[in-house]
N, CA, C and O of each residue as an XYZ file, in Angstrom:
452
protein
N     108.309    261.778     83.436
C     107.331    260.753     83.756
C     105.955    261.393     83.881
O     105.947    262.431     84.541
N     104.639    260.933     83.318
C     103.615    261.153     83.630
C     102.992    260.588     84.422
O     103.561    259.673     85.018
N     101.509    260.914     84.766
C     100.801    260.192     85.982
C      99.697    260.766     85.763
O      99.565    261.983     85.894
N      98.356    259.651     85.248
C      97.002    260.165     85.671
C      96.204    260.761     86.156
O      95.498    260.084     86.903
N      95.853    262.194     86.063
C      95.978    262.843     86.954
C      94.531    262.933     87.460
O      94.116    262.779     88.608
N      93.686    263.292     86.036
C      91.938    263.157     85.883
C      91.780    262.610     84.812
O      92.657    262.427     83.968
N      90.611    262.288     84.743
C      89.381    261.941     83.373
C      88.283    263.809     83.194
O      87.379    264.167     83.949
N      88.677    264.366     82.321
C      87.699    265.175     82.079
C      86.562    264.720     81.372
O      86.647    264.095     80.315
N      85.453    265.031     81.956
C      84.058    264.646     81.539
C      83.189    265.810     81.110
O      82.626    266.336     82.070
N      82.951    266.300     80.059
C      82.119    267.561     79.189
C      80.646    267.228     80.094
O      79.922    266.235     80.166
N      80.617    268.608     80.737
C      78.750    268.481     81.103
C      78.420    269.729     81.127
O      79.251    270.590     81.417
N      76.604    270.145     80.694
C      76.354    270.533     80.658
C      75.794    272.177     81.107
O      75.769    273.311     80.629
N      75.258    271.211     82.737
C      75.266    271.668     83.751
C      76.019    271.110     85.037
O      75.743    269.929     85.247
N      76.800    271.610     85.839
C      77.658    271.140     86.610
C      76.847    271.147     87.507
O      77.174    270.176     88.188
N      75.506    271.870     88.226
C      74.826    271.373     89.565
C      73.965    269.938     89.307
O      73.711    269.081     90.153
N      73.617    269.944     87.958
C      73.299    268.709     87.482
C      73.751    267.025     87.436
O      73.159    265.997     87.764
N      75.287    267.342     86.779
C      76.285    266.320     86.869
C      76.705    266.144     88.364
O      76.980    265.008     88.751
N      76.760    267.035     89.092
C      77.489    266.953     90.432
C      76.414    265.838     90.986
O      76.706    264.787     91.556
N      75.134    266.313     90.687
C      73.715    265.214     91.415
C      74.178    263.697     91.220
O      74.573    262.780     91.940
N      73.939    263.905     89.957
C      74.208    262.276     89.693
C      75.422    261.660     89.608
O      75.314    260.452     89.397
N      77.051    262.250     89.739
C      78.214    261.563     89.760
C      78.128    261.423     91.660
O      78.234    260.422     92.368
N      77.824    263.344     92.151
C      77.975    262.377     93.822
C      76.611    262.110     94.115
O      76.508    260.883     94.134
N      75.787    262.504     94.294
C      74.566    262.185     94.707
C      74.139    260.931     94.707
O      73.768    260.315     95.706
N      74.191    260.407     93.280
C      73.737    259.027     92.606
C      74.897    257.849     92.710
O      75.166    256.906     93.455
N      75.394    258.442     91.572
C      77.052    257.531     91.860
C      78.030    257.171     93.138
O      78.777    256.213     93.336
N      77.601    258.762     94.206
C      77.981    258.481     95.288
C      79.612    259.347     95.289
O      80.029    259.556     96.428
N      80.123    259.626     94.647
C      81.303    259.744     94.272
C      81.743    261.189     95.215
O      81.004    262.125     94.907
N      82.587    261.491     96.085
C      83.010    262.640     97.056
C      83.782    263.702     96.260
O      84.738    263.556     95.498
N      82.964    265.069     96.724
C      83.510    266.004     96.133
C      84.784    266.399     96.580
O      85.067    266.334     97.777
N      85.438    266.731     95.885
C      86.907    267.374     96.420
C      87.282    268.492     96.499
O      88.010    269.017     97.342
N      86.654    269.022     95.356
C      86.949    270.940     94.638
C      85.798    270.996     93.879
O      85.194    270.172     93.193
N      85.625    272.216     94.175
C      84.424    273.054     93.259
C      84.798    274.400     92.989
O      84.966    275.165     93.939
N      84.972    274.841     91.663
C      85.327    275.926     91.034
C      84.196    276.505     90.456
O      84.137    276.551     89.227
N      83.233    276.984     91.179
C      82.095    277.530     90.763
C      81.051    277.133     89.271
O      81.484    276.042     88.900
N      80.267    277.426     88.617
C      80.357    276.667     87.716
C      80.469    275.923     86.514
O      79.707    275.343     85.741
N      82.274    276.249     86.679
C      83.073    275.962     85.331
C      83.935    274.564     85.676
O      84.651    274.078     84.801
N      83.839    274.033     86.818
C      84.816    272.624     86.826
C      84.666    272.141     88.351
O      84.820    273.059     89.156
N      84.424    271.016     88.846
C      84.180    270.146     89.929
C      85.112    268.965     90.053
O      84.928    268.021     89.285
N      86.072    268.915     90.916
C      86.825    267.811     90.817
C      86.195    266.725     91.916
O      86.149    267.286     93.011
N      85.608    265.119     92.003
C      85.557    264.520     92.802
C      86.368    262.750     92.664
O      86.793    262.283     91.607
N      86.397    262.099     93.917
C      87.291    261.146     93.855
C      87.035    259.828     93.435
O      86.283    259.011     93.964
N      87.565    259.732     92.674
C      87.354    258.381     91.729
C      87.643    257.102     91.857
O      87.371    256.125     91.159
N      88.508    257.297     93.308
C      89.277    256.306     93.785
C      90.543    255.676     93.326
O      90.749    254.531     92.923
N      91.531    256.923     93.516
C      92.300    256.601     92.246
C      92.952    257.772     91.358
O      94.135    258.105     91.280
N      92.017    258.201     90.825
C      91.603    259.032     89.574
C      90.923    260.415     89.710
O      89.853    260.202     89.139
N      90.901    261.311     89.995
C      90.079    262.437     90.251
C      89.076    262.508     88.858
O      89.674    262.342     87.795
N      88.051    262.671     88.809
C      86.858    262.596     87.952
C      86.754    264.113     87.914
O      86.298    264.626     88.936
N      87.174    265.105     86.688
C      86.491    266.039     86.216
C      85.548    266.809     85.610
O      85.736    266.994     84.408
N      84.668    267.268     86.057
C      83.373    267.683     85.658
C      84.024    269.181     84.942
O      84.697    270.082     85.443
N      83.404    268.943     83.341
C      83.850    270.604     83.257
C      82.812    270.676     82.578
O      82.166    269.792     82.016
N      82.602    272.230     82.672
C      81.613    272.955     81.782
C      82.171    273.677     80.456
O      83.392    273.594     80.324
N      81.525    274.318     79.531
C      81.968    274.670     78.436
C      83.188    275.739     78.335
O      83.892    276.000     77.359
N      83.218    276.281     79.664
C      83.957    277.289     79.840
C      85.815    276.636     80.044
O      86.817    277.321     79.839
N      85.792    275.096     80.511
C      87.192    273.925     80.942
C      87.131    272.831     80.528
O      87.571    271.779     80.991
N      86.141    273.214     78.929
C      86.335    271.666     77.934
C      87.326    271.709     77.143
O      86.993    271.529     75.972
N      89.038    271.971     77.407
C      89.769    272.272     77.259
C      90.056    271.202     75.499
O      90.492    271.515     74.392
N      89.800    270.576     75.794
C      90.091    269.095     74.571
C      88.716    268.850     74.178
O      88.488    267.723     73.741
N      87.614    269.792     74.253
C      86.738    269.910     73.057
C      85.612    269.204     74.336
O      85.908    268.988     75.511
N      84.471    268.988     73.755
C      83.073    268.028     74.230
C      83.148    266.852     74.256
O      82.247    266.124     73.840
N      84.238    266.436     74.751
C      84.568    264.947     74.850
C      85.319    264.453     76.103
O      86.067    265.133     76.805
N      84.981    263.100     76.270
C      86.035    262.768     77.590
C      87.292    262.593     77.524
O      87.551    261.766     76.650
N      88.116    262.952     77.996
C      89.793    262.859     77.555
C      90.303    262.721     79.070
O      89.844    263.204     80.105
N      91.433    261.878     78.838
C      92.131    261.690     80.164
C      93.566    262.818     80.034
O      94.220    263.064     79.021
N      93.695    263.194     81.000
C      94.407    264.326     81.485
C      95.693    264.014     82.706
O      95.613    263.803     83.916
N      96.714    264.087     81.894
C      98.198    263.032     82.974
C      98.794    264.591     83.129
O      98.791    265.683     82.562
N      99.103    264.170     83.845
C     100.204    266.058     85.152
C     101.323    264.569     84.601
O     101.303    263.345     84.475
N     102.439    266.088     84.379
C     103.908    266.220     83.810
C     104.918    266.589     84.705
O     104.667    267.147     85.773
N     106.163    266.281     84.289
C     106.728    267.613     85.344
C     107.179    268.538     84.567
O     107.239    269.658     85.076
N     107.713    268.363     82.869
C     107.890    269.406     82.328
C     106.904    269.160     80.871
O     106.664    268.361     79.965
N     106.662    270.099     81.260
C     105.075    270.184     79.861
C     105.891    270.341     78.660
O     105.825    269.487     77.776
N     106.673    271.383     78.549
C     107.495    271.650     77.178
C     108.330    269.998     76.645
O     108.014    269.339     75.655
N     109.204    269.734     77.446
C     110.079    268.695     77.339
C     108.987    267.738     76.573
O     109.234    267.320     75.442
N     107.507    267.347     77.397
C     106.760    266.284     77.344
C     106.203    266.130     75.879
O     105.980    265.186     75.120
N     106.074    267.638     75.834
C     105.270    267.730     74.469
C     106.042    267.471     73.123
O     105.634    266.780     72.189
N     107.395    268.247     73.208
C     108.282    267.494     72.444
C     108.420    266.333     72.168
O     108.312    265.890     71.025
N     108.713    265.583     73.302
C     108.615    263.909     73.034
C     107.961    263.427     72.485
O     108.392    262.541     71.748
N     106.685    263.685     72.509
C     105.395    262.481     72.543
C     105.213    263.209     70.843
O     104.793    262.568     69.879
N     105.516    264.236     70.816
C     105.068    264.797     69.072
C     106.337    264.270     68.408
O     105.987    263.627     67.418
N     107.426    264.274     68.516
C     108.499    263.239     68.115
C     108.297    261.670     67.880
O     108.987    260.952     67.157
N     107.225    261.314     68.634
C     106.746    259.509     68.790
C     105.710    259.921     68.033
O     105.284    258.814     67.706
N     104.824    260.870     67.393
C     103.735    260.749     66.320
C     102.409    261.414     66.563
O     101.461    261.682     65.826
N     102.739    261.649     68.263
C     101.418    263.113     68.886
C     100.836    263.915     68.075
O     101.773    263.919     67.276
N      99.972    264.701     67.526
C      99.828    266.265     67.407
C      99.275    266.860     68.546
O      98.607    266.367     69.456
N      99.659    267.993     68.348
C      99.079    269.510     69.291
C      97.730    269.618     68.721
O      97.594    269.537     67.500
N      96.768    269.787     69.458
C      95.461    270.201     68.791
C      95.140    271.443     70.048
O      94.017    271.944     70.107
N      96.201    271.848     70.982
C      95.980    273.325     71.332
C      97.854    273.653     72.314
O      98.438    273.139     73.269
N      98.060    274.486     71.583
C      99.442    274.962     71.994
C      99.334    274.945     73.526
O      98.169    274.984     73.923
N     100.486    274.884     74.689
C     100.139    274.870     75.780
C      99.783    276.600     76.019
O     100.076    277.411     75.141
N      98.984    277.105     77.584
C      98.592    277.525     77.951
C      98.517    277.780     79.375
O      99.015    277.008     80.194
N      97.923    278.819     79.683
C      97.919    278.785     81.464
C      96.018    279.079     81.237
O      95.253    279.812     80.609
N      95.984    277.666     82.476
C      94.897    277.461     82.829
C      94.553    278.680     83.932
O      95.071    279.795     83.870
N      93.385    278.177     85.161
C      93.283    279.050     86.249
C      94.428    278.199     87.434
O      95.021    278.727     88.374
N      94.470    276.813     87.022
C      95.269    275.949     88.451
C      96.352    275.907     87.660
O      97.175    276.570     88.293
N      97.238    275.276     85.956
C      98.027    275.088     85.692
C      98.377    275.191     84.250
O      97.550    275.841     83.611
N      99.166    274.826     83.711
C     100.221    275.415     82.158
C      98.869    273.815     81.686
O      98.316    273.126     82.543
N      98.710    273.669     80.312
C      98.218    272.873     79.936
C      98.045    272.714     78.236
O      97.463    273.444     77.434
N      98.649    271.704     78.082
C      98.281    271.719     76.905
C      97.616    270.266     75.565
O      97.753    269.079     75.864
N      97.130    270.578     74.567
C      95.991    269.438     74.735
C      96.633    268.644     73.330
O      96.899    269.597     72.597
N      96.959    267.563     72.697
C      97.254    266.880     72.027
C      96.416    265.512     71.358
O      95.359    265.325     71.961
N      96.625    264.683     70.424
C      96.005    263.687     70.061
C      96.908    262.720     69.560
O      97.821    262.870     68.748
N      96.368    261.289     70.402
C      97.727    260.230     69.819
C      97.393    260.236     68.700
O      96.504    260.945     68.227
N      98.346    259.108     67.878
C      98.561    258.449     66.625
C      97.471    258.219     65.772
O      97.283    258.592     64.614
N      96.779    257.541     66.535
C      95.009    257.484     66.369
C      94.205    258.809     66.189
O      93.308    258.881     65.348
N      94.476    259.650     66.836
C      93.706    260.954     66.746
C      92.708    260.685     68.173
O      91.709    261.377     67.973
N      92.581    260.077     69.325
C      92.414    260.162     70.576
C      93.194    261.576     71.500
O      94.331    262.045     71.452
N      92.020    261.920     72.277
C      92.079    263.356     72.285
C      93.161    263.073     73.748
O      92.876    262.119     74.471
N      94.059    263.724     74.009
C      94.457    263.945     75.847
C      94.902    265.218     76.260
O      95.487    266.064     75.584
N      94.536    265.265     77.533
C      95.304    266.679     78.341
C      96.410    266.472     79.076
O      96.368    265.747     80.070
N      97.956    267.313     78.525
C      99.197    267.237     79.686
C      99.159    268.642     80.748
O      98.766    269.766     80.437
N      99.468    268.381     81.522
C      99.542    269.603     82.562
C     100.609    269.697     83.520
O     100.990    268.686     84.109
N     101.190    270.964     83.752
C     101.717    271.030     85.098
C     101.554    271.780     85.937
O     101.767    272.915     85.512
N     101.046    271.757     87.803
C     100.748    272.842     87.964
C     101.377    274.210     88.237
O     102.608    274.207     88.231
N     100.810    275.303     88.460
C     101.663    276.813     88.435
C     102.419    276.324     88.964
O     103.436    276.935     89.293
């Protein structure tokens, strides 16, 4: 089973984006990983801020569902018509790996260490 885990959002500068998602938007920080990735709460949804260094699925926004088994998952969903557009991996928090539906819509699966 999957579950929503974040929305990754490509930015530039992360003291920048942080201004205007909490500052402006209002939105509460949760985690800050110096500045390569900012997680804050979406209500819901954890909202990921990454920088070029945790644009894992390219310069684009992609939603990102936690797994419980990444291998198993990835099988499946590439069996239903997925591709891999990055073999899984170990992140700094978890195994991850990045795919595109049917459509060619980008997503991130993960599980953590």
């Amino acid at each position: 089973m999957s579950k929503l885990g974040n929305v990754l959002i490509p930015v530039a500068d992360l003291d920048a984006a942080l201004a205007f998602y909490s500052g402006t938007l209002g939105l509460a920080v949760k985690f800050r990983d110096g500045d390569r990735f900012a997680a804050l709460d979406g209500g819901g949804t954890t909202i990921a801020l990454v920088t070029a260094e945790e644009q894992v699925a390219g310069a684009v926004t992609a939603p990102s569902y936690k797994v419980d088994d990444l291998a198993a998952t990835v099988k499946e969903l590439t069996a239903a018509g997925a591709a891999v557009v990055a073999e899984p991996s170990s992140g700094p928090h978890e195994i991850r790996a990045v795919l595109s539906d049917p459509s060619g819509n980008v997503f991130v699966l993960y599980s953590p260490l």
